[in-house]
C-alpha positions in Angstrom: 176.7 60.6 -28.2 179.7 58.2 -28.4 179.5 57.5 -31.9 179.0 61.2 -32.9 181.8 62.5 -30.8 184.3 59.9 -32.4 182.8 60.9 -36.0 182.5 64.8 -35.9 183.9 65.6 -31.8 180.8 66.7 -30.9 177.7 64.0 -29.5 174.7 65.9 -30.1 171.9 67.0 -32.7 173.9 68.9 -35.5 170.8 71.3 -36.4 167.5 72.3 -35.6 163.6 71.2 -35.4 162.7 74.7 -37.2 165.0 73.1 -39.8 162.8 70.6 -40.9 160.7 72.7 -42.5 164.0 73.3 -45.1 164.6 70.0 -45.8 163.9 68.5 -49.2 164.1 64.8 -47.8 164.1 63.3 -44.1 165.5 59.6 -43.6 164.3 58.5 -40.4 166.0 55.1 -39.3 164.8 53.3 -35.8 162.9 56.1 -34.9 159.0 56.0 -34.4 158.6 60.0 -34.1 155.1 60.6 -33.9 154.5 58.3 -31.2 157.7 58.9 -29.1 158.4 62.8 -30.1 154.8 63.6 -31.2 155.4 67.3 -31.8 158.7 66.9 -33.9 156.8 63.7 -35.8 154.1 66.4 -36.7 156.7 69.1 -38.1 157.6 65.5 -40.1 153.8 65.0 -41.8 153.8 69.0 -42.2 157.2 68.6 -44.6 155.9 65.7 -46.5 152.4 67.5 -47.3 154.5 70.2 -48.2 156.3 68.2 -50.6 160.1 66.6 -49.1 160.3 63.2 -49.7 160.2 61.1 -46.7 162.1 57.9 -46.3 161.4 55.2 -43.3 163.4 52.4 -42.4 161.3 50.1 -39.3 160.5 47.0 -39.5 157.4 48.2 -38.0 154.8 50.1 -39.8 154.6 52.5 -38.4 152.2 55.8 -38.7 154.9 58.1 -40.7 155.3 54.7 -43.1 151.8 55.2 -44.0 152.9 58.8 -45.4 156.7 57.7 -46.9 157.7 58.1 -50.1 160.0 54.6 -49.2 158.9 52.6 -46.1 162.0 50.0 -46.5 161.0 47.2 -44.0 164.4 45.8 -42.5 165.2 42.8 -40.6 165.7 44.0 -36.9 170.1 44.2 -36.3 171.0 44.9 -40.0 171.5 48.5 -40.1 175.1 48.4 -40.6 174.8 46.5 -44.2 171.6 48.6 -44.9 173.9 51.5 -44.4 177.2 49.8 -46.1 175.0 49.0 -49.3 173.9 52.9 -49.4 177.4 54.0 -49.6 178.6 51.3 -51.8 176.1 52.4 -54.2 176.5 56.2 -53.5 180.7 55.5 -54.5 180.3 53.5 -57.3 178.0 55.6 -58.8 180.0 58.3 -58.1 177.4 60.3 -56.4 179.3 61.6 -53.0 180.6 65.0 -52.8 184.2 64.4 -53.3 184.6 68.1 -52.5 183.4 67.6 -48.7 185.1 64.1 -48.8 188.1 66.3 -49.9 188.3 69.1 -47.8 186.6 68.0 -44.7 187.2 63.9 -43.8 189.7 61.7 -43.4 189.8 57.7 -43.8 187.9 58.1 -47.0 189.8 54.7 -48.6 189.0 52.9 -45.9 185.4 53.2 -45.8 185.7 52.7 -49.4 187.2 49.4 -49.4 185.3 48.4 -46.3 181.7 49.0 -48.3 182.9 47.6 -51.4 181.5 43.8 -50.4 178.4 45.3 -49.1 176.5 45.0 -52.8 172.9 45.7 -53.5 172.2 41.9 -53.6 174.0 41.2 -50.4 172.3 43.8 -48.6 169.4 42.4 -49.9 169.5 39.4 -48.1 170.7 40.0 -45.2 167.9 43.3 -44.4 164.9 42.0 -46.7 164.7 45.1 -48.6 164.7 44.8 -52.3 167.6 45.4 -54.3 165.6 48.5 -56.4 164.7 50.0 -53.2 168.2 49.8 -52.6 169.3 51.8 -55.5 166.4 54.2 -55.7 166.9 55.5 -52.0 170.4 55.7 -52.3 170.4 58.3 -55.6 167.5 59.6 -54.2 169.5 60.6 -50.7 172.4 61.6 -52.2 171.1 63.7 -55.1 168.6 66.2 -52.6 170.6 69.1 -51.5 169.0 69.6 -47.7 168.6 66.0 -46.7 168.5 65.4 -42.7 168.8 61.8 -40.9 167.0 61.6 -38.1 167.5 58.2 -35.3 166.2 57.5 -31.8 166.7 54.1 -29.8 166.0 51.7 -33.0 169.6 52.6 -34.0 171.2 52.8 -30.0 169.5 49.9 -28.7 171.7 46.9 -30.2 175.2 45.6 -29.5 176.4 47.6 -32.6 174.5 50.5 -31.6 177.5 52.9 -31.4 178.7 51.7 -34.5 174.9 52.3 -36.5 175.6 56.0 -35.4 178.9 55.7 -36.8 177.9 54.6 -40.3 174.7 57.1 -40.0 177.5 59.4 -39.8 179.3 58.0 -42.5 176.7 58.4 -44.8 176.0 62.5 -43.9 179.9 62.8 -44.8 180.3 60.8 -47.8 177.5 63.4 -49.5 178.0 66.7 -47.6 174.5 66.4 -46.0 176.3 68.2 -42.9 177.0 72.2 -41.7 174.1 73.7 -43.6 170.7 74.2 -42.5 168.0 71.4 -43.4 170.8 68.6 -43.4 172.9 66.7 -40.5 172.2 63.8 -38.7 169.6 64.4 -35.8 169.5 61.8 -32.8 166.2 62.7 -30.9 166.6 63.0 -27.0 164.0 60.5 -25.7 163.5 62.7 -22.7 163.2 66.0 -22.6 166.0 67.0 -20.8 168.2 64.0 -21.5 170.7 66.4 -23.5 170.7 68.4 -20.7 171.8 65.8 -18.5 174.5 64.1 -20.6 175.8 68.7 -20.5 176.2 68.5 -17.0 178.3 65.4 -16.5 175.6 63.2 -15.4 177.9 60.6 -16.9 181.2 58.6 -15.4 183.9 59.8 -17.4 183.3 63.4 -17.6 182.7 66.5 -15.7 180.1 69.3 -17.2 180.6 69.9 -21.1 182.0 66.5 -21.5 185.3 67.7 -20.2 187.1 64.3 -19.5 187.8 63.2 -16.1 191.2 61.3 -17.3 192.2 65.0 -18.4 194.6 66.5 -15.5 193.7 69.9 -17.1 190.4 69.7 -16.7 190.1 68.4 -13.4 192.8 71.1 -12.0 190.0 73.6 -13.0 187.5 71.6 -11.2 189.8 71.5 -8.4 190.5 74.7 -8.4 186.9 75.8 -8.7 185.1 73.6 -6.0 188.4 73.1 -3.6 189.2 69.5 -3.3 191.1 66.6 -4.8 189.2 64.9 -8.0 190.1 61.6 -9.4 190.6 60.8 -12.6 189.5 57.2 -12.4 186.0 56.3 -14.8 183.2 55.1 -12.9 180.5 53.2 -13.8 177.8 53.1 -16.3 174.2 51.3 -15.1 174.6 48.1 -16.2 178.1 47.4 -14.3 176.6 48.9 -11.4 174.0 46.0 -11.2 176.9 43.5 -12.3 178.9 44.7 -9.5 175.4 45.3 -6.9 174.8 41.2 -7.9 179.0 40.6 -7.2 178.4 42.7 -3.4 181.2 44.9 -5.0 178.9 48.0 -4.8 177.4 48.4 -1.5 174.8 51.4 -1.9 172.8 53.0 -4.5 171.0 56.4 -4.8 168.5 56.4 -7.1 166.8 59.8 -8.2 164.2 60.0 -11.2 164.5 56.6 -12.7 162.8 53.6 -12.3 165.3 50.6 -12.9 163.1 47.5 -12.4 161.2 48.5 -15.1 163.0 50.5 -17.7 166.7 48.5 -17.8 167.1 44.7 -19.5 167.1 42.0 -18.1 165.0 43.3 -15.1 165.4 39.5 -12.6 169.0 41.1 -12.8 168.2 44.5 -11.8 165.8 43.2 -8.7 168.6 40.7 -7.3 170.9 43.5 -7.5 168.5 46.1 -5.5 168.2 43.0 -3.6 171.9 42.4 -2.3 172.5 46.2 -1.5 173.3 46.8 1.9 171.5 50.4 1.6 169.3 51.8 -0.9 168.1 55.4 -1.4 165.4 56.5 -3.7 164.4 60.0 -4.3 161.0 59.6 -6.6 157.9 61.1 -7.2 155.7 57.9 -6.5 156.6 54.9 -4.5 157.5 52.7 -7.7 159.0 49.2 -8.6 162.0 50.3 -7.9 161.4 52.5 -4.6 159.8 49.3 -3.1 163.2 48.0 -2.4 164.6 51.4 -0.7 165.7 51.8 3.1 164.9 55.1 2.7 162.1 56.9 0.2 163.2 60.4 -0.6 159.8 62.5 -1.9 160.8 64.3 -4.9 159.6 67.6 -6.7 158.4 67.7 -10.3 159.1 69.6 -13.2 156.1 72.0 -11.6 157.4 72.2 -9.1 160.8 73.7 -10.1 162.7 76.4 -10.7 165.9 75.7 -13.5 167.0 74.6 -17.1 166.3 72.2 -19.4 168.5 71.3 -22.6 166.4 69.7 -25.7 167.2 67.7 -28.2 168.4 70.4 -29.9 170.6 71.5 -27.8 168.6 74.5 -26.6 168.9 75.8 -22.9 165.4 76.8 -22.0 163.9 78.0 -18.4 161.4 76.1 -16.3 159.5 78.0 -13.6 158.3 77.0 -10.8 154.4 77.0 -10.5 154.3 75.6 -7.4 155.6 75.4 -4.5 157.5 71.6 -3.8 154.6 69.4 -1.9 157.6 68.0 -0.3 159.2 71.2 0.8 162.3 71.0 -0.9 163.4 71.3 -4.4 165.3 68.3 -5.3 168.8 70.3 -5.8 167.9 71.4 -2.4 167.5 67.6 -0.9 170.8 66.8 -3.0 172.9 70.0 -1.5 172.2 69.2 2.2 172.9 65.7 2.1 176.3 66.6 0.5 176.9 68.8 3.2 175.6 66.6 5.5 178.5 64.2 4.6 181.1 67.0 4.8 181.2 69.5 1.6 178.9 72.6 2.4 176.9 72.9 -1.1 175.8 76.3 -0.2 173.5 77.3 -3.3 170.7 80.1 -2.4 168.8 79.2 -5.8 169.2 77.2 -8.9 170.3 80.4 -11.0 173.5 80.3 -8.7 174.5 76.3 -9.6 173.7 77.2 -13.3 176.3 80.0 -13.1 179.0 78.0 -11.5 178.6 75.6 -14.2 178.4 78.3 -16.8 181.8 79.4 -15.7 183.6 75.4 -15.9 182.0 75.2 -19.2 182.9 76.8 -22.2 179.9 75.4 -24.4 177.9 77.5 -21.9 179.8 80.4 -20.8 177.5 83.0 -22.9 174.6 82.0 -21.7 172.8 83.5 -18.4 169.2 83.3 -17.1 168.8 86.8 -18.4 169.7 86.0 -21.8 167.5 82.6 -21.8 164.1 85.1 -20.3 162.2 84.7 -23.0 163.8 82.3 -25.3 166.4 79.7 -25.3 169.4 79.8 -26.5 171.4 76.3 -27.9 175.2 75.8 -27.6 177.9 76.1 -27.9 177.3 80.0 -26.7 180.8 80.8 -25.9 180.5 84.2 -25.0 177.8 86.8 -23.7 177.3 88.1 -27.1 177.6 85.1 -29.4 173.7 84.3 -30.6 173.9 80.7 -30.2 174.8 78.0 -32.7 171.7 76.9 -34.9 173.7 74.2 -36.6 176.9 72.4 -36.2 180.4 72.0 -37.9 179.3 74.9 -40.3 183.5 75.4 -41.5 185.2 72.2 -39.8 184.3 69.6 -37.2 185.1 70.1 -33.6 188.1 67.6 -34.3 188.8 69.1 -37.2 187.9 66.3 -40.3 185.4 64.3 -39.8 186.8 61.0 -39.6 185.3 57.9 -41.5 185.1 54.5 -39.7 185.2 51.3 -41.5 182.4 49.4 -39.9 181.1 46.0 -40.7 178.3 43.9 -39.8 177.9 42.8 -36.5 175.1 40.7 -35.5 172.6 40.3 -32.7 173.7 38.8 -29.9 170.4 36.5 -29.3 168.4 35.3 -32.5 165.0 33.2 -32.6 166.2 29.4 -32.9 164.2 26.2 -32.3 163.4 27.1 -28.9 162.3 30.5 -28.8 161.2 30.9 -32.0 160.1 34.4 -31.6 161.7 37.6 -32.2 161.0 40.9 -29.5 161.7 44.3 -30.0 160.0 46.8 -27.6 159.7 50.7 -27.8 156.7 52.9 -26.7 153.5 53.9 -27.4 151.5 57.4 -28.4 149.2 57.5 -24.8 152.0 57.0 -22.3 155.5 58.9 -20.9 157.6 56.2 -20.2 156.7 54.8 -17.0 155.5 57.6 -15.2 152.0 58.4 -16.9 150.4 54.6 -16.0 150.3 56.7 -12.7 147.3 59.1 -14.6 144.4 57.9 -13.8 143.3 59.6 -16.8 146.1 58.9 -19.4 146.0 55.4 -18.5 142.2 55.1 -19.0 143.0 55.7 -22.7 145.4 52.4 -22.7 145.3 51.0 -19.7 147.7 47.2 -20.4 150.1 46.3 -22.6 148.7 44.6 -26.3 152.0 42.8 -27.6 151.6 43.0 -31.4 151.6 39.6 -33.3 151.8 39.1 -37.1 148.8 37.1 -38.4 150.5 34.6 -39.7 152.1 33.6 -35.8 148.8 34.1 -34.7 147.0 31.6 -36.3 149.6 29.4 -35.8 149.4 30.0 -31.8 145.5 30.2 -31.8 145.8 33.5 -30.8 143.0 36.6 -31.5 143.3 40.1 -30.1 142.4 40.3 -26.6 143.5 37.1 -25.9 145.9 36.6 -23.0 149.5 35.2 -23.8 152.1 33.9 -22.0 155.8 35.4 -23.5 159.0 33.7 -22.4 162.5 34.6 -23.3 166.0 32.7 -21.5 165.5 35.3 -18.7 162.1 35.8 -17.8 158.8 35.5 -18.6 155.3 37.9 -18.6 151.8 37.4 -19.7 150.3 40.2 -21.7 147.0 41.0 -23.5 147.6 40.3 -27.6 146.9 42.7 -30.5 146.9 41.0 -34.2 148.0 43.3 -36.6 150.2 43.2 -40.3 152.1 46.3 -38.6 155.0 43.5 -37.8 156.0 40.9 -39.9 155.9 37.5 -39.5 158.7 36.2 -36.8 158.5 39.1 -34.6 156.7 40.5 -31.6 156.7 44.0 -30.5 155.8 45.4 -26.6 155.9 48.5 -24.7 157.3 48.6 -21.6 155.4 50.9 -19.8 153.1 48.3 -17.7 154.0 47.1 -13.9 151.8 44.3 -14.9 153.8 43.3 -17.6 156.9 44.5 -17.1 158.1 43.4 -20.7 161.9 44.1 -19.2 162.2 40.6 -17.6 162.4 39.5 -21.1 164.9 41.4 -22.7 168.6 40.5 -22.9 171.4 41.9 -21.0 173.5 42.3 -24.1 175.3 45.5 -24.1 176.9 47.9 -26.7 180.9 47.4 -25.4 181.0 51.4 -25.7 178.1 52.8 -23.9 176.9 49.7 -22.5 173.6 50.3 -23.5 171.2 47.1 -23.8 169.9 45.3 -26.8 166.5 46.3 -26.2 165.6 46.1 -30.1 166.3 42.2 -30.7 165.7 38.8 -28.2 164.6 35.4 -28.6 161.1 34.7 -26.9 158.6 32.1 -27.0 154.7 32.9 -26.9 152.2 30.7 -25.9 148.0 31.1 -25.3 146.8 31.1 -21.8 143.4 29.2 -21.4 142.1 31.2 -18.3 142.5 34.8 -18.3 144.6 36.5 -15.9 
């Protein structure tokens, strides 16, 4: 979202999933779709049969590389120059649309001279992807007339990561792949209402529609509306909250949906942090990792068991209905409204339509849209007014801040590499058969894969005496996890990929703490580990 809104002003999905049925050519970079957005990575295989080229950049082979036109295997951390040598090709060739570039950016030169050094052979050697790939993806990307980029976490999850989405967006502006339907660049949500969440300022520096706190405009409305005094200072994103829990700056956490222990870096962090709090409160659907360190388990309702909204990836609003009544007897809005006015703000809502109004009316992205209007079928922002239809695709005449704006961008490293001692590369994501870390919870999902099977390379295999099903301890500078093995050519030689959807293994106590400086999210894509076999099973 931060890299988007610094590019166009706006930090979500510029067009649509119907969309992809348009598209002449889909670029998919970090983003294993058919196993973390199944339905969307189907839509995917139905456009290739159909006849759009398909490009995948992984260093994984993943299933949509068995189906690519290009699978382009890149060393883990090198988007940026992967993306640099595109453009630099793209200019010199003069392929770009120097009409958009024109009319619609800004900071053209710059990009320009910054690319210039970035040259097929350079590239080359610093991603692994030969230099002919280099040139045929590049003409090939810039010559289609309805090309869309689609990223997920591969591209966030690095120390750069705001900066890949920067040169991602780059790339759509130097060719006019941007407001027009089958083009735009497409980050997929890796939740399904983690759009809608971002919308309602369930982030530190803004209030609903990602009005800024530091704005005295926009909090004199919020004022105004809910009848007390706002600050304007930024809070905290999740990983200073654990720096400052570990400190005993931060005294208290209240936890609700998320499981910490097992899903943030660095997880020996995490549990010291949950460790020093003086109170803890956890409001969770199962008594997990994380909720075994509360004072105080809150029981919390499901989607089932609720009545509201969700926003997409897409940035479609969409009901949920309740099917059932809550098993704990209270909503989890409900739970949230009465301990704020427990501790001295009544939060008198009779139902969830009433908050979504109130919000509706702070918001301008949503101020057309009503449950009635939303009945039958969503309706994606911004719908400014009760009669506007919704907005299919964004920056269709000019950005929301006006020209795009080019960034120069160069290459900036991982912040832990293999070396002597941990001679190992890990990047983790997720698998087909589980929801993050909810679904090990299903007895019957988690019959179909019931551990974690780290993927070694043949090669490292041999080398560690190691077969599939064989047990393996992995240790990184922060932790260390044993795990069942898988041997397979779908990573290369070097590197070792896990899940991290197992309490078991809870592949988070190897990551690194590295963070992006902007959104301070963790390098979850690249750390130095160590693997050994383990002659007893565990």
């Amino acid at each position: 979202m931060a890299g988007l809104a610094t590019s166009f002003g706006s930090g979500a999905m510029t067009n649509s999933i119907s969309e992809i049925e348009q598209a002449e050519l889909l670029l998919l970079i970090g983003t294993n779709t058919t196993e973390a957005h199944p339905v969307i990575g189907y839509k995917m295989r139905q456009a290739a049969r159909r006849g759009a080229k398909l490009i995948v950049v992984d260093p994984r082979r993943i299933e949509l590389a068995e189906e690519a036109d290009y699978w382009l295997r890149i060393r883990p951390g090198n988007d940026i120059p992967f993306l640099n040598g595109l453009m630099h090709i793209i200019i010199k060739e003069g392929l770009y649309d120097r009409a958009f570039v024109e009319e619609r950016t800004e900071n053209f030169e710059a990009l320009k001279e910054t690319v210039e050094k970035y040259t097929p052979e350079y590239v080359s050697g610093l991603t692994g992807i030969p230099v002919q790939d280099l040139y045929d993806v590049a003409r090939l990307y810039a010559g289609t007339d309805k090309a869309m980029i689609f990223y997920t976490l591969g591209i966030t999850e690095h120390v750069c990561g705001t900066n890949n989405v920067m040169s991602i967006a780059n790339l759509a502006m130097l060719t006019g792949h941007l407001g027009r339907p089958g083009t735009g660049v497409n980050p997929i949500r890796g939740q399904n209402n983690v759009q809608g969440a971002c919308d309602m300022g369930a982030l530190p520096n803004v209030f609903t529609g990602y009005q800024k706190v530091i704005d005295p405009a926009a909090r004199e409305k919020f004022e105004k509306a809910w009848g007390v005094s706002l600050s304007g200072d930024i809070g905290l994103m999740i990983p200073e909250m654990f720096d400052k829990a570990n400190s005993g700056e931060l005294k208290a956490m209240y936890i609700l949906g998320e499981n910490p222990v097992l899903t943030d870096p660095n997880s020996n962090h995490i549990r010291s942090g949950l460790e020093k709090l003086e109170f803890l409160v956890v409001h969770e659907l199962f008594l997990t990792e994380t909720a075994a360190y509360a004072d105080v388990v809150l029981p919390a309702a499901s989607f089932a068991e609720t009545d509201g909204t969700f926003t997409n990836t897409e940035r479609r609003v969409q009901r949920v209905r309740k099917a059932i009544e809550p098993l704990a007897g209270k909503t989890n809005w409900q739970v949230v409204a009465e301990l704020c006015t427990k501790m001295g703000y009544p939060a008198n809502y009779s139902s969830a339509e009433e908050i979504f109004n109130e919000m509706a009316s702070l918001t301008p992205s949503y101020a057309g849209i009503s449950y009635a209007r939303i009945e039958e079928k969503g309706i994606q922002w911004p719908c400014p007014t009760a009669d506007h239809p919704g907005t299919p695709y964004l920056h269709a005449n000019t950005f929301v801040r006006g020209k795009g704006l080019f960034q120069s961008i160069e290459h900036i490293p991982p912040a832990e590499m293999p070396d002597q001692e941990y001679p190992l590369l890990l990047s983790t994501g997720r698998i087909l058969y589980h929801y993050n870390v909810t679904t090990p919870y299903s007895a019957a999902i988690n019959s179909m894969w019931s551990e974690e099977y780290a993927e070694v390379n043949p090669e490292d295999a041999a080398r560690l005496g190691l077969n599939t099903g064989d047990t393996a301890r992995v240790t990184s500078r922060r932790g260390e996890v044993t795990t069942k093995v898988q041997v397979t050519d779908r990573v290369p030689p070097g590197m070792v990929w896990m899940s991290f959807h197992y309490g078991d293994t809870p592949t988070n106590a190897l990551t690194s703490d590295a963070l992006d400086p902007v959104t301070k999210t963790g390098e979850y894509k690249v750390c130095a580990i160590k693997m050994e076999k383990m002659q007893e099973a565990v």
